[in-house]
C-alpha positions as CSV (number, residue, x, y, z in Angstrom):
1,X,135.2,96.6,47.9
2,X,137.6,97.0,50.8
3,X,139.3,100.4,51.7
4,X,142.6,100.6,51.1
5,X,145.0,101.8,53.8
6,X,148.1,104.0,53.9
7,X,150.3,101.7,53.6
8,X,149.3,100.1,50.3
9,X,149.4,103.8,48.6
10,X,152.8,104.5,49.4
11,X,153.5,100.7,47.7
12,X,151.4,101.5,44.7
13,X,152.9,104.8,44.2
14,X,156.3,103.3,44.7
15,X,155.4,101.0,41.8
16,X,154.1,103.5,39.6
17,X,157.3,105.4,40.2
18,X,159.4,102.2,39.1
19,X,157.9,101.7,35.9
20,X,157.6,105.7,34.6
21,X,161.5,106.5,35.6
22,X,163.2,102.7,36.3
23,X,165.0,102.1,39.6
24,X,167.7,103.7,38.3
25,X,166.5,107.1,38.2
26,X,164.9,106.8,41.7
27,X,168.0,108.3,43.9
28,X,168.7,111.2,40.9
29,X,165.1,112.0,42.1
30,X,165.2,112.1,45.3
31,X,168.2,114.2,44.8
32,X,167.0,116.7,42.9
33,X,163.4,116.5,45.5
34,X,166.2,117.4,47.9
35,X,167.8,120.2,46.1
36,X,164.7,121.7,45.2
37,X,163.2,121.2,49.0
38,X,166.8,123.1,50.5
39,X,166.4,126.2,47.8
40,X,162.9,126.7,48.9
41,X,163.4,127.0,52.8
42,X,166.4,129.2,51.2
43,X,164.2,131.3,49.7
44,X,161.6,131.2,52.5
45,X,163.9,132.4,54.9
46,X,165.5,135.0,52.8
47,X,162.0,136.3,52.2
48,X,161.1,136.3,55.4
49,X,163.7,138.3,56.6
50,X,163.5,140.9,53.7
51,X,160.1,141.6,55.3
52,X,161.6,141.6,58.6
53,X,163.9,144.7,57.2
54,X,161.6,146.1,55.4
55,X,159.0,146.4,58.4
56,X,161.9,147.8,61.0
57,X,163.2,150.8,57.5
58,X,159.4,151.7,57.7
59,X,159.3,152.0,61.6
60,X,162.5,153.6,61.9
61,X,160.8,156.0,59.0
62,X,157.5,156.1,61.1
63,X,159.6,157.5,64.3
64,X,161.9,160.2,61.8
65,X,158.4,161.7,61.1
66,X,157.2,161.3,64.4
67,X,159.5,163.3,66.1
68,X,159.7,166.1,63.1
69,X,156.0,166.7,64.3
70,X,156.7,167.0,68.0
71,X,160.0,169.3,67.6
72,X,157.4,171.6,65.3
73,X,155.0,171.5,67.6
74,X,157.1,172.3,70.1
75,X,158.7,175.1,68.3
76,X,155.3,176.6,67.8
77,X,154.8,176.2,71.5
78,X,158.7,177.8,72.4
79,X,158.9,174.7,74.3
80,X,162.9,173.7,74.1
81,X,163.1,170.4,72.3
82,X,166.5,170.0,72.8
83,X,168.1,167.0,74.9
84,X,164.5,165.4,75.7
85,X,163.1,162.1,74.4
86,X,159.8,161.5,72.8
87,X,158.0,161.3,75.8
88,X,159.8,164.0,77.7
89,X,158.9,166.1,75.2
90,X,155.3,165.6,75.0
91,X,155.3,166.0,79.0
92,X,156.7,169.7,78.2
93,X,154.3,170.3,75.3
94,X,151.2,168.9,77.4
95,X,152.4,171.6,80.0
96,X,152.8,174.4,77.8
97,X,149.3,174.1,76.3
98,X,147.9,173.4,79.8
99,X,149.6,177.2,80.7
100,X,148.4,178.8,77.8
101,X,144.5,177.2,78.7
102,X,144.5,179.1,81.5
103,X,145.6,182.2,80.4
């Protein structure tokens, strides 16, 4: 029994085609294959960037809390959060506790 190849597939699943929905039916098919294909990279796409926003709202969040912690800390510390970035201010805190070790 010989193998068949790719080609005769497509042909035989053409025919099947042909005699379940007629060759009328075939382009309102491939229409509506068409239709269906475009809502799904919709979809994909709008899904994707829903996670997108979702991921930066729960960084931005991340940072919020972030910084409440250093500004307490730095309260704590009488280090003067004010006007300093997050890194700035962890240089001051850093020094502050480093002063207070060797007290």
């Amino acid at each position: 029994m010989a193998f068949i190849n790719g080609l005769e597939w497509v042909i035989i699943i053409l025919v099947i085609v042909v005699i379940f929905f007629g060759a009328k039916k075939i382009p309102e098919l491939a229409r509506s294959m068409g239709k269906a294909t475009s809502e799904f990279q919709k979809a994909r796409i709008e899904a994707k960037r829903t996670i997108a926003n979702e991921s930066i709202e729960r960084e931005k969040q991340q940072t919020s809390v972030d910084r409440e912690k250093l500004e307490s800390i730095a309260e704590t510390l009488g280090v003067d959060y004010s006007n300093k970035n997050d890194q700035d201010l962890k240089n001051a805190i850093d020094e502050e506790l480093k002063k207070q070790g060797s007290q």
